[in-house]
DOBARO-784419 format. One record per residue (C-alpha): x, y, z; residue in one letter. Coordinates in steps of 0.5 Angstrom, whole numbers, plus 500, padded with zeros to 3 digits. Example, Ala and Ser with C-alpha at 12.3 -4.5 7.8 and 13.67 -1.06 7.14 Angstrom:
! residues 2
525491516A/527498514S/
This chain:
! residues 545
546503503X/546505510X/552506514X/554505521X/554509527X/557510533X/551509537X/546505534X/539505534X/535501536X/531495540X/534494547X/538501550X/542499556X/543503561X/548501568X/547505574X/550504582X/547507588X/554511588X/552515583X/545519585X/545521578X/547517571X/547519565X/544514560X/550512555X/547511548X/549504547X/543500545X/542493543X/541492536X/537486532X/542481529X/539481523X/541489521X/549487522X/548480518X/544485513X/550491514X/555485511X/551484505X/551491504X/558492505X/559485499X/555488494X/558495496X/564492493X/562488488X/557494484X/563500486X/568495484X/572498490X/577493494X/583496499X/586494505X/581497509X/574495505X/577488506X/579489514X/572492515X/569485512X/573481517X/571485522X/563485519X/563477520X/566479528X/561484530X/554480527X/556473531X/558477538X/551480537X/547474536X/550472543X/549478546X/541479543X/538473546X/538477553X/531478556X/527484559X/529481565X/536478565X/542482566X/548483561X/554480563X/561484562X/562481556X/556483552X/557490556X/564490553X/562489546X/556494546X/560500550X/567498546X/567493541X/561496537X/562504538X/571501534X/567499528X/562504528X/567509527X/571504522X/565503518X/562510518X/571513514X/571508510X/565507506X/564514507X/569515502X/567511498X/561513497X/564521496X/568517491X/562514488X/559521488X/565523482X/562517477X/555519476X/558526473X/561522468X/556518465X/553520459X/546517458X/541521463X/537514465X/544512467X/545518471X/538518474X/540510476X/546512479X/543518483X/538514485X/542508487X/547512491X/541515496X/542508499X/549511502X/545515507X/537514507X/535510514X/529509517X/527514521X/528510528X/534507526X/537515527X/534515535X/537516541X/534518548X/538524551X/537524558X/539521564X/536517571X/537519577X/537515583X/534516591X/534511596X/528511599X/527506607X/525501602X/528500595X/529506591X/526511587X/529512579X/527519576X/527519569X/527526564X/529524556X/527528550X/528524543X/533526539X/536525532X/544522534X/548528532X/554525530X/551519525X/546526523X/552530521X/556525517X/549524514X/548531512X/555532509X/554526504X/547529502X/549535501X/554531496X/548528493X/545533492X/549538488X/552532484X/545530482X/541537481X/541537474X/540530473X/533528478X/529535475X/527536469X/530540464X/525546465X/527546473X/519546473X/519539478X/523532478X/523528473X/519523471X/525517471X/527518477X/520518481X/519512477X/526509480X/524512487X/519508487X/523501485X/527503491X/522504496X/520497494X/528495495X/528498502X/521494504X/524487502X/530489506X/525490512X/528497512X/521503514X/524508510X/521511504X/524516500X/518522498X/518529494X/515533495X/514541492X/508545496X/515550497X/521548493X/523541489X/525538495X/528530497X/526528504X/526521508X/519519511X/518512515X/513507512X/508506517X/507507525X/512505530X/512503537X/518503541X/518502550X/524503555X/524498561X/529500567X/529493571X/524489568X/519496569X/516501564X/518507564X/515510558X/513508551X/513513545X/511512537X/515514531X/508515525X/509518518X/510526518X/511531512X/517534509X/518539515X/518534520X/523529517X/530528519X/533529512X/531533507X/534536501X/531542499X/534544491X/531551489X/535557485X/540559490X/543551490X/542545495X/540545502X/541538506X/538539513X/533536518X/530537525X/535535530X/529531535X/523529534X/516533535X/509533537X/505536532X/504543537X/511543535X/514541542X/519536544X/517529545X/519529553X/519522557X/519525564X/517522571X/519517577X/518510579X/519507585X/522500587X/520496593X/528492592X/536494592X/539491587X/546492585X/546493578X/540497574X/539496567X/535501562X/532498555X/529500549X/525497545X/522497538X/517492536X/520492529X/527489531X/530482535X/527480541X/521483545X/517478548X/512480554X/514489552X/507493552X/508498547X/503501550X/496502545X/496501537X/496508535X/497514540X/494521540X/499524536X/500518531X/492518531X/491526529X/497525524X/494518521X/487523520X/490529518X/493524512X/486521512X/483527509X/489530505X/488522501X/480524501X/482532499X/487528493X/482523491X/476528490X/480533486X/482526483X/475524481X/472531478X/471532471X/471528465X/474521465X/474516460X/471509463X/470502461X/465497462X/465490461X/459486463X/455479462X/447479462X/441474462X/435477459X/428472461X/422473456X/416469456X/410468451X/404465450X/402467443X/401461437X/405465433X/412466437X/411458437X/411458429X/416463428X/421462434X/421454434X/422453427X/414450425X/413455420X/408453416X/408446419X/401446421X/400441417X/404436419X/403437427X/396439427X/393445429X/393444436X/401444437X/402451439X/395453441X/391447443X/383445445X/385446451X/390452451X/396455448X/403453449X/408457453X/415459451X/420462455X/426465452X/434465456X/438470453X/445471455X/449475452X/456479453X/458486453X/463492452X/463499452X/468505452X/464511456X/466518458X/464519465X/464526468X/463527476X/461532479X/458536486X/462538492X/465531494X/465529487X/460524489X/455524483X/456522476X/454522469X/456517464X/455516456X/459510452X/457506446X/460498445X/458493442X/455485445X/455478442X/449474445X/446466444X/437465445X/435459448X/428457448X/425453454X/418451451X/412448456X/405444454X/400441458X/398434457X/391433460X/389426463X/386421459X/385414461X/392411460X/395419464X/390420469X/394426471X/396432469X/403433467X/408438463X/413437458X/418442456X/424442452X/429446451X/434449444X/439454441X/434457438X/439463435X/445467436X/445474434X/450481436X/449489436X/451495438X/450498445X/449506447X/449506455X/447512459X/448512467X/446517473X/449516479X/451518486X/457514490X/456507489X/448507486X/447508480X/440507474X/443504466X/439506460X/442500455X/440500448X/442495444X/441496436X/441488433X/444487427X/440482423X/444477419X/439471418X/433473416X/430473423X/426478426X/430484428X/431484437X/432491439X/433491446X/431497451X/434497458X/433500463X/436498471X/439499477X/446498479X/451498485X/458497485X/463494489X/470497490X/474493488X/481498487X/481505486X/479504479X/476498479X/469495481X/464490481X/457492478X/451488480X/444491476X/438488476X/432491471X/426491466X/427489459X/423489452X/425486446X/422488440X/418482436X/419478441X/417481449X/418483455X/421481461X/427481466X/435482466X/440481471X/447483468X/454482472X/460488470X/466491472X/467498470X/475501470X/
């Protein structure tokens, strides 16, 4: 569960500066989306209700939780253009930084409090489920932690004035060290508990749960996500979901956007480092480029006006009300280095991923299409065997030619194989696995009837029957590279009605559709014999997983 700080982060920084003043510096008050202190008094609801713990000051902070939210749905519904009035001014400068302070002591204790019950439960997973649950305590997306340190200083000029402007972003120190004090809690308290008995990495329960909290987190509309990470030492570390985009107005006129993306654990506001010496709970004190440098906003704007009141806001996309804001573009330099440089360490984990031996399925539905013009295929297939006689002669193979049979198959298959991939990139592969498949035979038989004097003209008649049902087992073998690929199939009838024996011999091409990591969608169309009957084509449809 998050808790408050003094000054609070983020959607509208507002700033007031006069021309008495030649230089300002910009308090850290902004205006926050309601929705996050509607969201706070839940928290503080279920806070009560899941550690039991009711006192005068929970309860007081409670009442006071029901003020602050409808004072800051009044106050949000400002737009970039407008100004604040004092009563507004008043609630962000005073009222707001009072209950900041109230919230922060009294869930801080008990949360430090909460700490001491985890240690004395018995079952692990109930220990692993209190570890993971108290992280609510601390863990905050990473913009909700912001503030811009810095200020604007004022120029007259003939006409209007200048403002110039020098900000570097920041973590907000006293809301960073409250946080640090109960991670470093968390940390000592649930060491033991979050890694394996063996020390080698963290238990396979808690990431389990982590990811349980995540999804948490993200229908709360929260960004945060909790990630481990073990390159040098066991190590829990607070991440933002996806790029954020933020952008500060002065008088309806931007100053400067910036853009908060996904980093690694060196670059998170809070990491909790376990190795053999104990528990660290650290992280940076302001935001970075990837070079390493600050994140500066320095710069002047003119104004062809005088006015008397000059309002700085912040804005972030993610948070209440931003009409008309330009955030500048969907991903900046860093965001996009920072975006393909994740890009390809997803490539580098999916081809390690993908070498070497993997078990595979298929599932595929296939249509095989055989056509004869041999008498004899008409006496044995067609159920006229030693029906001479009875029909004439002339029945399969008549004066003026033979009758033609066309068979459909469709039939419907599975195997389990083992597929091996290899090359540089893993991109080429080899797979081998047998199954088994059940099919039905339909016979679509054609004669030419020949004009006479009641027909003058030439016509064809045909008829179509369920000539059999029949079933076998299958070897599959393929070769492939990426998406492509050729499938030999053999299936191997098993005769059960003293019918001829239908071995099918296929071979084919294929491509396959990604439909998920592991799952995709095969389309293969081929070359067919099947034995005592013909030769022809198939088209089958699969998926492999």
């Amino acid at each position: 569960m998050n808790y408050m700080h003094k000054f609070f982060v983020l959607l509208s920084g507002l700033t007031t500066f006069s021309f008495a003043e030649s230089t300002a510096e910009t308090p850290n008050i902004f205006v926050q989306d309601p929705e996050y202190f509607h969201q706070r008094r839940a928290d503080l609801q279920m806070m009560q209700v899941s550690m039991e713990f009711s006192s005068n000051g929970f309860d007081s902070l409670l009442v006071e939780a029901d003020k602050i939210a409808k004072m800051s749905d009044q106050c949000a519904v400002i737009s970039l253009n407008d100004v604040m009035d004092e009563s507004c001014w008043t609630f962000y400068r005073v009222d707001l930084p009072a209950f900041e302070e109230h919230y922060a002591k009294v869930t801080g204790e008990v949360r430090l409090g909460y700490m001491e019950t985890v240690r004395g439960l018995q079952d692990r997973k109930l220990q692993i489920d209190a570890c993971v649950t108290s992280l609510k305590s601390f863990v905050t997306s990473r913009e909700e932690n912001l503030f811009l340190k810095g200020g604007v200083s004022l120029e007259p000029l003939a006409k209007g004035f200048e403002a110039n402007y020098d900000f570097t972003l920041q973590y907000e120190p006293n809301r960073r060290a409250r946080t640090m004090e109960i991670a470093q809690v968390w940390g000592e308290t649930c060491k033991d508990i979050v890694i394996r008995q063996d020390g080698s990495s963290f238990a396979p329960y808690f990431i389990s749960q982590l990811d349980s909290l995540n999804q948490e987190l993200k229908e709360k509309g929260s960004l945060a996500v909790v990630k481990t990470d073990s390159a040098n030492a066991l190590t829990v570390y607070v991440d933002i979901a996806k790029s954020i985009r933020s952008a500060y107005y002065l008088n309806g006129v931007k100053l400067f956007h910036t853009q908060i993306a996904s980093r690694a654990a060196d670059n998170s506001n809070l990491r909790i480092t376990f190795n053999k010496d104990g528990v660290v709970a650290d992280g940076e004190t302001e935001v970075r480029t990837l070079d390493g440098n600050p994140v500066q906003f320095k710069g002047r704007v003119e104004y062809a006006d005088d006015v008397a009141k000059v309002d700085g806001r912040w804005f972030w996309e993610n948070r209440g009300k931003h009409e008309g804001v330009d955030f500048g573009p969907e991903m900046d330099e860093d965001s996009l280095a920072t975006a393909k440089a994740t890009e390809a360490k997803e490539q580098q984990i999916a081809t390690e991923n993908r070498k070497g031996l993997h078990l595979s399925y298929w599932v595929g539905i296939t249509t095989d299409r055989i056509a004869y013009t041999d008498s004899s295929v008409c006496w044995n297939y067609m159920g006229l065997e030693n029906q001479e006689n009875k029909f004439g002669p002339g029945y399969c193979n008549d004066r003026d030619g033979k009758r033609n049979f066309t068979f459909y198959m469709p039939d419907i298959g599975a195997a389990i194989r083992l597929k091996y991939n290899f090359g540089p990139d893993a991109n080429f592969f080899a797979t081998a696995g047998a199954g088994a498949m059940f099919g039905m035979a339909f016979a679509e038989s054609t004669k030419k009837v020949y004009p006479d004097e009641k027909n003058p003209k030439l016509v064809t008649k045909s008829t179509d029957v369920l000539k059999r049902t029949y079933g076998g087992l299958l070897g599959q073998f393929e070769l492939g590279f990426m998406n492509f690929g050729i499938r030999e199939t053999a299936i191997f009838h098993i005769n059960i009605d003293d019918g001829p024996d239908w071995h099918q011999f296929r071979t084919g091409a294929f491509y396959g559709f990604s439909l998920t990591d592991r799952l995709s969608l095969n389309v293969e169309l081929g070359y067919t014999y099947i034995t005592n009957a013909g030769k022809g084509f198939y088209a089958s449809v699969g998926t492999t997983f």
